[in-house]
PDBQT receptor file of N, H, CA, C and O in Angstrom, charges set to zero:
ATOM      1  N   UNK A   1      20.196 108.148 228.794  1.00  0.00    +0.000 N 
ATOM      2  CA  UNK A   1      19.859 107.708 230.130  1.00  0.00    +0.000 C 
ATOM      3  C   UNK A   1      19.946 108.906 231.064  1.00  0.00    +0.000 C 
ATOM      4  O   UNK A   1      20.829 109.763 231.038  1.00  0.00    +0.000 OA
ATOM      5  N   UNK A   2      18.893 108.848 231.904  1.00  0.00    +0.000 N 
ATOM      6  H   UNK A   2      18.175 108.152 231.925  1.00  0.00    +0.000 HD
ATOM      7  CA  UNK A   2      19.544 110.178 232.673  1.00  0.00    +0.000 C 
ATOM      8  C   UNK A   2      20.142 109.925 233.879  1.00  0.00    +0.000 C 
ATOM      9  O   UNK A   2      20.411 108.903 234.510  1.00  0.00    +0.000 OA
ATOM     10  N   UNK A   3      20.224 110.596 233.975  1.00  0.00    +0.000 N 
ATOM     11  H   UNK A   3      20.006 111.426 233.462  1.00  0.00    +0.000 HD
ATOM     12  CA  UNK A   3      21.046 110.869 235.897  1.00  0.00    +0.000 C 
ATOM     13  C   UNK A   3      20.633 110.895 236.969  1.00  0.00    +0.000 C 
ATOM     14  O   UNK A   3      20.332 111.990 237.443  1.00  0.00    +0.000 OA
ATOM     15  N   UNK A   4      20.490 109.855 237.640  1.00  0.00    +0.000 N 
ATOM     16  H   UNK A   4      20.735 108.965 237.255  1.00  0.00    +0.000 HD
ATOM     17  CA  UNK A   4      19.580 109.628 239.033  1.00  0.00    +0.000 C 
ATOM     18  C   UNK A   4      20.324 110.135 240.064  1.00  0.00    +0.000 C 
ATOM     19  O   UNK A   4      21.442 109.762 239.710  1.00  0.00    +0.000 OA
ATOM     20  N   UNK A   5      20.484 110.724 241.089  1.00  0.00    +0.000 N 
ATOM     21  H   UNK A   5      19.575 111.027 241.376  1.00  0.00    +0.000 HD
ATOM     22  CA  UNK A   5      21.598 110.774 242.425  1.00  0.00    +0.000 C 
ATOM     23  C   UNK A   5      20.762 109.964 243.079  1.00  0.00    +0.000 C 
ATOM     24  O   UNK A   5      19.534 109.942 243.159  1.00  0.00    +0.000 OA
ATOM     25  N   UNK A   6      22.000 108.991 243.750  1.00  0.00    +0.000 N 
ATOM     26  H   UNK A   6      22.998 109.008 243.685  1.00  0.00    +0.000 HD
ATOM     27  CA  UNK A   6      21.249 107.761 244.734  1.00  0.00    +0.000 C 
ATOM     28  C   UNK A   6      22.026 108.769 246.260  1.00  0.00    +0.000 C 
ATOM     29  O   UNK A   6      23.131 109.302 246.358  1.00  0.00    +0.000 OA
ATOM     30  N   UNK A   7      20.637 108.666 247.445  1.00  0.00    +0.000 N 
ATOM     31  H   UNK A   7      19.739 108.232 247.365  1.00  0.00    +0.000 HD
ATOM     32  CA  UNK A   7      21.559 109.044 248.485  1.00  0.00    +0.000 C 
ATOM     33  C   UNK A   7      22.921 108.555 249.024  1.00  0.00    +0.000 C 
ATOM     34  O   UNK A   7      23.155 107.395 248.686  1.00  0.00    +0.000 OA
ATOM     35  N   UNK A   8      23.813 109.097 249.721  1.00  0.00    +0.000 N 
ATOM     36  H   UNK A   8      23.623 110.039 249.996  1.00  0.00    +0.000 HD
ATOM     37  CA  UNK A   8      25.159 108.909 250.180  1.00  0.00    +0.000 C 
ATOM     38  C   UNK A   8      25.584 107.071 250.659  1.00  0.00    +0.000 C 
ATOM     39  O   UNK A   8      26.400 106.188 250.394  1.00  0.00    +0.000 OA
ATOM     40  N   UNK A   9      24.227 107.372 251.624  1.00  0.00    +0.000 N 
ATOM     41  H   UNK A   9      23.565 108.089 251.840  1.00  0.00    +0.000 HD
ATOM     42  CA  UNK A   9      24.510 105.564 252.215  1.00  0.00    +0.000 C 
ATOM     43  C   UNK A   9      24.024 104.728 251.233  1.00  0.00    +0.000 C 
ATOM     44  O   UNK A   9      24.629 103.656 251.263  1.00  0.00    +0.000 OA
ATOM     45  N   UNK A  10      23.125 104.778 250.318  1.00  0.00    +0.000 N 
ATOM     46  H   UNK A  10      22.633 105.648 250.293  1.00  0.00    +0.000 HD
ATOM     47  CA  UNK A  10      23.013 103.853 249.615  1.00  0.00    +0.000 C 
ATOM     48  C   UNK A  10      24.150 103.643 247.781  1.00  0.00    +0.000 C 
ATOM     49  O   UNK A  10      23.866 102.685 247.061  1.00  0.00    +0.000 OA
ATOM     50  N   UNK A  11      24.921 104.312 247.481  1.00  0.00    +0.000 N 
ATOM     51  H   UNK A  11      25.151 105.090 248.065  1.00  0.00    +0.000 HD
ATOM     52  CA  UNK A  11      25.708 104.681 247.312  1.00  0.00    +0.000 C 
ATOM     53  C   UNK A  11      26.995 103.746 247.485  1.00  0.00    +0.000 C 
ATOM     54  O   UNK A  11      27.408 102.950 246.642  1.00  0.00    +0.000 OA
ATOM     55  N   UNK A  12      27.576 104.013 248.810  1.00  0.00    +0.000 N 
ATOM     56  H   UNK A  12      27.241 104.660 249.495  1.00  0.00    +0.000 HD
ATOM     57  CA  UNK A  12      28.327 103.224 249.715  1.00  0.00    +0.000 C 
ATOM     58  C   UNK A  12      27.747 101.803 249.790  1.00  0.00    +0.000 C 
ATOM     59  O   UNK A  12      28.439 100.808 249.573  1.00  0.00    +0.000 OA
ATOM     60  N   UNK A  13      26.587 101.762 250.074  1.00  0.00    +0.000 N 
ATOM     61  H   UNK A  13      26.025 102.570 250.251  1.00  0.00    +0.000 HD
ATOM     62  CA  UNK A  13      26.392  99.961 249.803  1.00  0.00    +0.000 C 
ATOM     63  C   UNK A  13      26.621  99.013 248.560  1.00  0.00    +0.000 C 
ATOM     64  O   UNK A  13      27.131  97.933 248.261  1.00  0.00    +0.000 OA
ATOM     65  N   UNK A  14      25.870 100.172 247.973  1.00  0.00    +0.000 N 
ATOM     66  H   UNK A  14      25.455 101.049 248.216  1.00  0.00    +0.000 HD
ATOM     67  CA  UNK A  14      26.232  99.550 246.718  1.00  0.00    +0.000 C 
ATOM     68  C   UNK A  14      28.173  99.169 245.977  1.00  0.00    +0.000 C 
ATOM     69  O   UNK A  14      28.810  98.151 245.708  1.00  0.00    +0.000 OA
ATOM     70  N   UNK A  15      28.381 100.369 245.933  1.00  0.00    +0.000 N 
ATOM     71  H   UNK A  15      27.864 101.197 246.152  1.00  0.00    +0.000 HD
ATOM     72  CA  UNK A  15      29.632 100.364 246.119  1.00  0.00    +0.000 C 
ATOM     73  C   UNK A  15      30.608  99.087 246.741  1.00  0.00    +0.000 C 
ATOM     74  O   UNK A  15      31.631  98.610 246.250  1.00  0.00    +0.000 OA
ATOM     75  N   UNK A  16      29.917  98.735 247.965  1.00  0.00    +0.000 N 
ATOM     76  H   UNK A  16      29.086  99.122 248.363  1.00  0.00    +0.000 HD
ATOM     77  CA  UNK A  16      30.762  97.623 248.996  1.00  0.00    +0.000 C 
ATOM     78  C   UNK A  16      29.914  95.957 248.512  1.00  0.00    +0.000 C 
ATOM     79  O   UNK A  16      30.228  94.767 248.486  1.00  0.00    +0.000 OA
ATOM     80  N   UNK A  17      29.002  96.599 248.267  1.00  0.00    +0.000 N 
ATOM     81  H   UNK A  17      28.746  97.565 248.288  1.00  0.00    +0.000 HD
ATOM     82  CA  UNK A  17      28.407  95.078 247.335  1.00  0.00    +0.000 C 
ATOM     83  C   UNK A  17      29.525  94.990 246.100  1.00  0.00    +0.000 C 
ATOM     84  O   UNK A  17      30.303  94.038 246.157  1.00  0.00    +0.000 OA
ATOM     85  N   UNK A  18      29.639  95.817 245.113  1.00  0.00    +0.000 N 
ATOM     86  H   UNK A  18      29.007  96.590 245.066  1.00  0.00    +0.000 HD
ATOM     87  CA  UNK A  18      30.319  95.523 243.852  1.00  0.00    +0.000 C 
ATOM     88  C   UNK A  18      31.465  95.499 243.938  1.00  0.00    +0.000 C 
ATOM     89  O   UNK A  18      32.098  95.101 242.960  1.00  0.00    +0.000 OA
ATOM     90  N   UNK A  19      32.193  95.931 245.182  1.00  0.00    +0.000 N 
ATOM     91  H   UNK A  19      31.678  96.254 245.976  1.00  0.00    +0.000 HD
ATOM     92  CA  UNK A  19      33.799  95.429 245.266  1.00  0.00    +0.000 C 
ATOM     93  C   UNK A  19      33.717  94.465 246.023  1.00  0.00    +0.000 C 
ATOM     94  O   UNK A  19      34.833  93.967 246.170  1.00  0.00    +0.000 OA
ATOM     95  N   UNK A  20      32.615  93.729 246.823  1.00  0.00    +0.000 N 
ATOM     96  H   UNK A  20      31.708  94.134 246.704  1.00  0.00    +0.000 HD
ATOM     97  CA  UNK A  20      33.429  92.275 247.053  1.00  0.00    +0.000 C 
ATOM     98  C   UNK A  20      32.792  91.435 245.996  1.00  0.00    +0.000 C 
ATOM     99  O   UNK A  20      33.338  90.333 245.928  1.00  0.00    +0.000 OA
ATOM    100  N   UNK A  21      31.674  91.624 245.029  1.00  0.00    +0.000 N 
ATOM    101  H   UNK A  21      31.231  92.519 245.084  1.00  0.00    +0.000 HD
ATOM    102  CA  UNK A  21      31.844  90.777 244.129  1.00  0.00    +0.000 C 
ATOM    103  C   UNK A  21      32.455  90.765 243.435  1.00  0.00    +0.000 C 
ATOM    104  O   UNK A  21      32.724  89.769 242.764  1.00  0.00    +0.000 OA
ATOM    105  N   UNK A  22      33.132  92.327 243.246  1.00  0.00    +0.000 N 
ATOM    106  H   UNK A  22      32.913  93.137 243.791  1.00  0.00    +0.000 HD
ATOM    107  CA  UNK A  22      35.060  92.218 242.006  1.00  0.00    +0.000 C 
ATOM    108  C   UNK A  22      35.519  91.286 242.244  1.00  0.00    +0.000 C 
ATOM    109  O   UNK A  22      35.749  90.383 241.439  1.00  0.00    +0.000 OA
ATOM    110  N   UNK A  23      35.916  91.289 244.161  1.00  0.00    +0.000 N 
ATOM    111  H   UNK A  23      35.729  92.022 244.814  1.00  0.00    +0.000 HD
ATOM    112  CA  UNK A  23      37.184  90.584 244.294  1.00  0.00    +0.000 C 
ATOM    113  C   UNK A  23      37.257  89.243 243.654  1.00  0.00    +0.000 C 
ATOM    114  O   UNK A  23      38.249  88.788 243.086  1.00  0.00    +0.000 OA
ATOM    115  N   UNK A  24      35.743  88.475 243.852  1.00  0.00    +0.000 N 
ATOM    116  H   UNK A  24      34.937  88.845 244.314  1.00  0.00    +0.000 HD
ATOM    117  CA  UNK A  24      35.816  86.821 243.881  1.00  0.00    +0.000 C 
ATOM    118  C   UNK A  24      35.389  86.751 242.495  1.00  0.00    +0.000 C 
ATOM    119  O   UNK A  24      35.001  85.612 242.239  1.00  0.00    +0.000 OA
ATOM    120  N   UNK A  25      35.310  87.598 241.431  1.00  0.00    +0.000 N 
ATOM    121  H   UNK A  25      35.625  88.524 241.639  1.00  0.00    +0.000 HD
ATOM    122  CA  UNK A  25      34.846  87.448 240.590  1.00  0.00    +0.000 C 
ATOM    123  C   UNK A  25      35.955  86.903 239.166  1.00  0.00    +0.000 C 
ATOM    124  O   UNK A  25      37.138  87.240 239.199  1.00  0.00    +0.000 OA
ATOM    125  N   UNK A  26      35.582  86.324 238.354  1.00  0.00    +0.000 N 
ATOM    126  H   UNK A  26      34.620  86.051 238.328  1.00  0.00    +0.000 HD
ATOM    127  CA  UNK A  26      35.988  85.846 237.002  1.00  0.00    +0.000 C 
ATOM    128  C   UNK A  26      36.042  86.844 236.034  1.00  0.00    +0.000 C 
ATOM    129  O   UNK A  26      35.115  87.653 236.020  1.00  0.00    +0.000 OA
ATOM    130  N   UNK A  27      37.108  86.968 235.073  1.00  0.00    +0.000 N 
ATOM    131  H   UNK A  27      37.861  86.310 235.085  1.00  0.00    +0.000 HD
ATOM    132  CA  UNK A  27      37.474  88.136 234.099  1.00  0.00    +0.000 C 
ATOM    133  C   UNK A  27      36.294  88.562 233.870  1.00  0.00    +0.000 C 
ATOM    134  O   UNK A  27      35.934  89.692 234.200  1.00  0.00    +0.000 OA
ATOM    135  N   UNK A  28      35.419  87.571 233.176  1.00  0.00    +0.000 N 
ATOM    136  H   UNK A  28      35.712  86.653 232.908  1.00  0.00    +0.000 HD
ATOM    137  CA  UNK A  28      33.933  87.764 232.245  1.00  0.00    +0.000 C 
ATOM    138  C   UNK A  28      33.123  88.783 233.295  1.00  0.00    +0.000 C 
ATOM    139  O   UNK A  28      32.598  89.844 232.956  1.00  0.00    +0.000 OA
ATOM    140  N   UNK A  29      33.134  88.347 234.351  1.00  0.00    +0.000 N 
ATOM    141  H   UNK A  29      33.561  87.485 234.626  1.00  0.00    +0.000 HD
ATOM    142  CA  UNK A  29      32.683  88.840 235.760  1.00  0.00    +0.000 C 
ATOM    143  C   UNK A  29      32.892  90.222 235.711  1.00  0.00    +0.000 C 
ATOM    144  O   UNK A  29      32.095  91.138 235.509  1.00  0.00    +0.000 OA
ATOM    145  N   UNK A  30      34.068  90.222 235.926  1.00  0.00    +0.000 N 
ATOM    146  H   UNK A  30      34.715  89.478 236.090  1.00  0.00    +0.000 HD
ATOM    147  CA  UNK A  30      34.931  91.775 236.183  1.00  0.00    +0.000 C 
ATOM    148  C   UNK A  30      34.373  93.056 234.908  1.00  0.00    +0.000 C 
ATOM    149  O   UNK A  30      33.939  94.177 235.174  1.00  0.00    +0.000 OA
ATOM    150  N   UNK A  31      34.522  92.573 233.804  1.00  0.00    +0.000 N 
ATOM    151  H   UNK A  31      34.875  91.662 233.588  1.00  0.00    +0.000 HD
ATOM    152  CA  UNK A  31      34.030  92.912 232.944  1.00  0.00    +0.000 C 
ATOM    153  C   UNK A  31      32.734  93.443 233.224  1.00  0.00    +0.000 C 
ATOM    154  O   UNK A  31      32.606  94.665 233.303  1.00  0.00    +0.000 OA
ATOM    155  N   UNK A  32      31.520  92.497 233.422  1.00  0.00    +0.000 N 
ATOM    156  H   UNK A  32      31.624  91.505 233.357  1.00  0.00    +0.000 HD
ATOM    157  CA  UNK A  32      30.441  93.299 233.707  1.00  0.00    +0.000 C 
ATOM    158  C   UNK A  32      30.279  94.273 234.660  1.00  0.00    +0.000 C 
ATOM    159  O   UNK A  32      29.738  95.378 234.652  1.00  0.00    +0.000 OA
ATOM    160  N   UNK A  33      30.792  93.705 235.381  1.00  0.00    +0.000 N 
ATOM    161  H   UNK A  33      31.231  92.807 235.387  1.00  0.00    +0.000 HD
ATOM    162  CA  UNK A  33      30.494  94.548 237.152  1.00  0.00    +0.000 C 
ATOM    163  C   UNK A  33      30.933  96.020 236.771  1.00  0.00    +0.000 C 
ATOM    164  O   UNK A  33      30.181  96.962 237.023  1.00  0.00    +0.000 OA
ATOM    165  N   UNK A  34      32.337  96.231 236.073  1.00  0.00    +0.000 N 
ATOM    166  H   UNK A  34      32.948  95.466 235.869  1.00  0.00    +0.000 HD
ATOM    167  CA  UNK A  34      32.772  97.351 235.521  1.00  0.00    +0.000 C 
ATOM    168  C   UNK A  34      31.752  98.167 234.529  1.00  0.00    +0.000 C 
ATOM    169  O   UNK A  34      31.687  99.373 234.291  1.00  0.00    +0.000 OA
ATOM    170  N   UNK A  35      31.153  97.310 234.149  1.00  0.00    +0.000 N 
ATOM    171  H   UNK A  35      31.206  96.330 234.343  1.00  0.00    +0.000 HD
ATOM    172  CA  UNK A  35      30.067  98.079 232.852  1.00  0.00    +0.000 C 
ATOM    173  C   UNK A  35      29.289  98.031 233.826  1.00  0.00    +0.000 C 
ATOM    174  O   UNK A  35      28.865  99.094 233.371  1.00  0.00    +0.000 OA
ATOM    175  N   UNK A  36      28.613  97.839 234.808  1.00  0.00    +0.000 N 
ATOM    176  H   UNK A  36      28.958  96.976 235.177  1.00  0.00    +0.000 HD
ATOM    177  CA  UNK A  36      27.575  98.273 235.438  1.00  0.00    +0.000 C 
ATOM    178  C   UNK A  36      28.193  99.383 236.303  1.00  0.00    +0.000 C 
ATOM    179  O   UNK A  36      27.600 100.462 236.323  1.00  0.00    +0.000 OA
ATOM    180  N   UNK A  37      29.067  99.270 236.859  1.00  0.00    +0.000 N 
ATOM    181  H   UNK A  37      29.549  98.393 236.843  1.00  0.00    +0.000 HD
ATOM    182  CA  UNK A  37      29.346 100.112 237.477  1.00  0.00    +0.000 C 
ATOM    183  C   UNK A  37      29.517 101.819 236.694  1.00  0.00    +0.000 C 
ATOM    184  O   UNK A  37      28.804 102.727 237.123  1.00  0.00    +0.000 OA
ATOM    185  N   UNK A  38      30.372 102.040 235.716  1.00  0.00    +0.000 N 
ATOM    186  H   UNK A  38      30.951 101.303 235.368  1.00  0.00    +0.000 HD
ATOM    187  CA  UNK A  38      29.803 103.140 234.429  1.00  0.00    +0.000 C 
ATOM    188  C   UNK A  38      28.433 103.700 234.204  1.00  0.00    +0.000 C 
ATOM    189  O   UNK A  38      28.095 104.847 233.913  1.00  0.00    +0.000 OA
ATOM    190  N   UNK A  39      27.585 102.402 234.448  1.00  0.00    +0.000 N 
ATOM    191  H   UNK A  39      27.860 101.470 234.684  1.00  0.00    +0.000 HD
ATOM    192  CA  UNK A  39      26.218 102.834 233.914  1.00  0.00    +0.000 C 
ATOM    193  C   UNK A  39      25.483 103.682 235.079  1.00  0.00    +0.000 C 
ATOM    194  O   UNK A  39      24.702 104.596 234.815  1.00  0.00    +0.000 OA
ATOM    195  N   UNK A  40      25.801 103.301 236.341  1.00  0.00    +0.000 N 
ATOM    196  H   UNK A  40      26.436 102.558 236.556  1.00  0.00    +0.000 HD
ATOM    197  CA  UNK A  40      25.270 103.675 237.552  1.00  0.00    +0.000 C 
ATOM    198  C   UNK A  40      25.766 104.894 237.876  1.00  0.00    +0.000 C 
ATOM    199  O   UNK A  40      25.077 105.884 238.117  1.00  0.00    +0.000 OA
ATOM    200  N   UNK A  41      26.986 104.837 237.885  1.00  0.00    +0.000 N 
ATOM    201  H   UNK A  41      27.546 104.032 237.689  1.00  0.00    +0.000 HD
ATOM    202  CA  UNK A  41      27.952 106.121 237.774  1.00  0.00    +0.000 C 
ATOM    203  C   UNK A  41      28.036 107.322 237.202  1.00  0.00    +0.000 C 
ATOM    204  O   UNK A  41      28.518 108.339 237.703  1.00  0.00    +0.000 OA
ATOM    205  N   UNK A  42      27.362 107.138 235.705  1.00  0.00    +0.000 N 
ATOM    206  H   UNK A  42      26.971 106.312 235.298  1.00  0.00    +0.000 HD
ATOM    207  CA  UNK A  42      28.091 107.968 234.581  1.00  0.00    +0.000 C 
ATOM    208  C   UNK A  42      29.201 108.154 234.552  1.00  0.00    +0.000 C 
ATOM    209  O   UNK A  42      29.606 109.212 234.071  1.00  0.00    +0.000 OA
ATOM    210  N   UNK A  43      30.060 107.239 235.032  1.00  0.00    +0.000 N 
ATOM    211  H   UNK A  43      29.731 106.380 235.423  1.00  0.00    +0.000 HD
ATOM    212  CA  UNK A  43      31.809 107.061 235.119  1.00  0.00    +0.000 C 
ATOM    213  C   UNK A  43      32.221 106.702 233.246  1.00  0.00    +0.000 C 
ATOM    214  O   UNK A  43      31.449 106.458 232.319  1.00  0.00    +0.000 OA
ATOM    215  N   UNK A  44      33.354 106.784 233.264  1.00  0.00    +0.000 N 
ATOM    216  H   UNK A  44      33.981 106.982 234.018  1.00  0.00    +0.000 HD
ATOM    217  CA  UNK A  44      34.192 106.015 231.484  1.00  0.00    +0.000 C 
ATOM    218  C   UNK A  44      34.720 104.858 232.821  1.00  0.00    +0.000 C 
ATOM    219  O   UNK A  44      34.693 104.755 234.047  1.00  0.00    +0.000 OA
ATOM    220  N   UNK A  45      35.249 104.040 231.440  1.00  0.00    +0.000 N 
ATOM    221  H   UNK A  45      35.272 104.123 230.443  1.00  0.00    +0.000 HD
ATOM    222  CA  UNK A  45      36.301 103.230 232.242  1.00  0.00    +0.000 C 
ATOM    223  C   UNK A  45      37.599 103.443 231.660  1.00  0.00    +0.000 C 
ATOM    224  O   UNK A  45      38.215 102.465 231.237  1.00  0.00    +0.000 OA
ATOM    225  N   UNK A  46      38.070 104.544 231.587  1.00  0.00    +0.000 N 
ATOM    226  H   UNK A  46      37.569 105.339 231.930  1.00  0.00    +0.000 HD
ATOM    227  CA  UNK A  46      39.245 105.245 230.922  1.00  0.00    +0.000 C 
ATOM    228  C   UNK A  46      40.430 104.724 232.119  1.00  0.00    +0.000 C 
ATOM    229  O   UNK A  46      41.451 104.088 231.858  1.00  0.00    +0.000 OA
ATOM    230  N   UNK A  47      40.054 105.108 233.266  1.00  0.00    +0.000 N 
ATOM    231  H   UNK A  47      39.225 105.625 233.479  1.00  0.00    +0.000 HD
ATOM    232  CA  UNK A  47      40.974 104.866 234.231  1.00  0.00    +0.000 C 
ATOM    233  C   UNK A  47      40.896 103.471 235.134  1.00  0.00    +0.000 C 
ATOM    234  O   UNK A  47      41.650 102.971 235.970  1.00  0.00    +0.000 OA
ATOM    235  N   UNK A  48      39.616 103.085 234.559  1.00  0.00    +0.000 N 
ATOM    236  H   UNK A  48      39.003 103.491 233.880  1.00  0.00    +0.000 HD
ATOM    237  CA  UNK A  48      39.599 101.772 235.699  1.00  0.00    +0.000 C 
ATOM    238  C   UNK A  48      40.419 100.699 235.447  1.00  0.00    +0.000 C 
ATOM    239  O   UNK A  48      40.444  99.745 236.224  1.00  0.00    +0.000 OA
TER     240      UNK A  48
């Protein structure tokens, strides 16, 4: 996959979209959001 850079503010939205759907979200939930979030990122989830 390669590596897109999304600009700064969009970034941050995204970002503030996927932590308030963490918050209200269900394990199964959490789970994905975390794997999407990696994928978008190129993050591990070593530390999350």
């Amino acid at each position: 996959m390669s590596n897109v850079l999304l600009p700064m503010d969009t970034s941050r939205q995204l970002l503030r979209a996927l932590k308030t759907r963490y918050q209200a979200a269900s394990k199964a939930e959490k789970t994905r959001i975390l794997t999407l979030y990696t994928i978008l990122w190129c993050d591990t989830r070593l530390f999350l």
